[in-house]
C-alpha positions in Angstrom: 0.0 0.0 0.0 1.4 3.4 -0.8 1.9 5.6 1.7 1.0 9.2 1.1 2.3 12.6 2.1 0.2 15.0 1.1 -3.4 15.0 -0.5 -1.7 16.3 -3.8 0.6 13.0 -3.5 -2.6 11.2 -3.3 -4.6 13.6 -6.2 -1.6 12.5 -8.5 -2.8 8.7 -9.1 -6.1 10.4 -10.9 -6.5 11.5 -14.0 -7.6 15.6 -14.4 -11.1 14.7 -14.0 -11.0 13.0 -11.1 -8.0 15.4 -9.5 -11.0 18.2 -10.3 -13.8 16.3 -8.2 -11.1 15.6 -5.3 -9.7 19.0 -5.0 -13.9 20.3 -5.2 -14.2 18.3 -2.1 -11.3 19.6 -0.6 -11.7 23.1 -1.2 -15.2 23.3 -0.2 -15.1 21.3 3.2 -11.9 24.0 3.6 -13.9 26.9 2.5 -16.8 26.2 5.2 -14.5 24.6 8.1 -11.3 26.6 8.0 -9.3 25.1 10.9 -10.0 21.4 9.5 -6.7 19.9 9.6 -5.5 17.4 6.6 -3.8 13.9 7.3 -3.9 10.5 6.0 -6.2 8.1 7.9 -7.3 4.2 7.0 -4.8 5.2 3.3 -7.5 8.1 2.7 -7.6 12.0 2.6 -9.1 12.8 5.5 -10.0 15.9 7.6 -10.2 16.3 11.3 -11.4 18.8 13.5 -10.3 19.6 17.2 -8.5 15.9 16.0 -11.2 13.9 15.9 -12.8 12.4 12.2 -14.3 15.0 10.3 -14.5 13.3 6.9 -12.8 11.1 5.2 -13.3 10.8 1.1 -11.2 9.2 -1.4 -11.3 8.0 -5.2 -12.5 4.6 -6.7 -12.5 3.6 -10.6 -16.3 4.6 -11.0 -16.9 6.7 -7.7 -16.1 9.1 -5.0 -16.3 7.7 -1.5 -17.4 10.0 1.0 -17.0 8.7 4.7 -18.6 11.1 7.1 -19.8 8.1 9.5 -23.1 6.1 10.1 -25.0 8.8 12.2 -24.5 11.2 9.0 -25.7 8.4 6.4 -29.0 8.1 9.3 -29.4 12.1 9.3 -28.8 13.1 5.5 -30.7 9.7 4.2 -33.5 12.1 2.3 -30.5 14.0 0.6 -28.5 11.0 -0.3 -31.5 8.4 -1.8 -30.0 8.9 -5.1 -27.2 7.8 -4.1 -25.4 4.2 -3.0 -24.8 4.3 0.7 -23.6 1.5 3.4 -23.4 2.1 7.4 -20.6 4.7 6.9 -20.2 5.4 3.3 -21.7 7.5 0.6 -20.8 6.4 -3.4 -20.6 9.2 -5.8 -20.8 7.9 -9.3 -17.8 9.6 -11.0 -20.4 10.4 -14.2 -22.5 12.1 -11.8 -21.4 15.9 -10.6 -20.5 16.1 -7.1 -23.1 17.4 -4.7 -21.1 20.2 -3.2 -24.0 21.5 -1.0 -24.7 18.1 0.5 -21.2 17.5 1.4 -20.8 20.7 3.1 -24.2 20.2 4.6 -22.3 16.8 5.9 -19.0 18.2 7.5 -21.0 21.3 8.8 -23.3 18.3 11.0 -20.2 16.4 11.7 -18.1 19.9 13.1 -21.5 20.2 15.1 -20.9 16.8 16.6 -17.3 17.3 17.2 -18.1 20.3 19.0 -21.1 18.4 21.4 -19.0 15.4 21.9 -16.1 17.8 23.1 -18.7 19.8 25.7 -19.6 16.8 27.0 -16.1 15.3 27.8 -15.0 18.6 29.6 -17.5 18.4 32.2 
């Protein structure tokens, strides 16, 4: 398994399609969360917050994988019925165009979490 230093280490596997939808992903989670951290986690981009999970994503031969945890696939399920899901995952066909708004929508609920998990702890 490769191991990765940077998410444009990991960007550079994919062809300029593919590079486009990742660094969409990136930027927008970035734009709406700016102290999200980026690091490598289970051999996937993935951003944390306060250092827990915030999302992970990565690229496939036919789809996006977008790994925000099972509570968010409960939560969203309305927003993601066009789309393949599993406990913790979210499929993106790669013929599809990425839903920019959901994913937002996504890390926005999971910063949330972070924050009410981290309240709860400092008691």
């Amino acid at each position: 398994m490769k191991i990765y230093k940077s998410f444009e280490d990991y960007f550079s596997d994919f062809d300029k399609e593919i590079i486009e939808k990742l660094e969409y992903i990136r930027t927008e989670i970035k734009n709406e969360i700016p102290q999200v951290e980026e690091c490598f986690k289970y051999a996937m981009p993935t951003f944390t917050y306060q250092n827990k999970n915030l999302i992970h994503f990565a690229a496939y031969k036919n789809h996006i994988g977008i790994y925000p945890g099972s509570e968010a696939i409960v939560i969203f399920e309305k927003e993601l019925k066009n789309y393949k899901t599993s406990k913790g995952a979210i499929q993106i066909p790669l013929i599809s165009e990425l839903p920019l708004e959901l994913i937002r929508n996504i890390a926005v609920y999971r910063k949330s979490k972070i924050l009410q998990s981290t309240k709860t702890t400092k008691k």
